[in-house]
N, C-alpha and C positions, 0 to 999 in steps of 0.2 A: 598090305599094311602090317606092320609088327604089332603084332599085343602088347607088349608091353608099352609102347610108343602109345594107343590107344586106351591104355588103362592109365597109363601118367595123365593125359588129354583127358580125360574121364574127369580123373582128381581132380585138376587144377580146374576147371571148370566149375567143380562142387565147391572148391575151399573158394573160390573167387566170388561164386555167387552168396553162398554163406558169410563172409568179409563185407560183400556188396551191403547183403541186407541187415547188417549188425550196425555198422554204418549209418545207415541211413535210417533204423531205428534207434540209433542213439544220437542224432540229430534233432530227430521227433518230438524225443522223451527230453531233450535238453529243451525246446522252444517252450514244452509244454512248462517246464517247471520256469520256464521266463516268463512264461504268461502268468503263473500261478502267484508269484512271487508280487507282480504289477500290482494286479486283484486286493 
């Protein structure tokens, strides 16, 4: 396997799961502030 081919796959891994969970906390953080708003 090439390195570099393994260090790109590294990254894109990192920045996808980083993406993933920004995501899905700023999904979180939007219900909460819909909840809060209801309240």
């Amino acid at each position: 396997i090439n390195l570099y081919m393994y260090l790109y796959f590294v990254i894109f891994i990192i920045f996808g799961a980083f993406f993933t969970l920004n995501l899905f906390i700023g999904v979180i953080i939007d219900n909460f502030n819909q909840q809060k708003k209801k309240i």
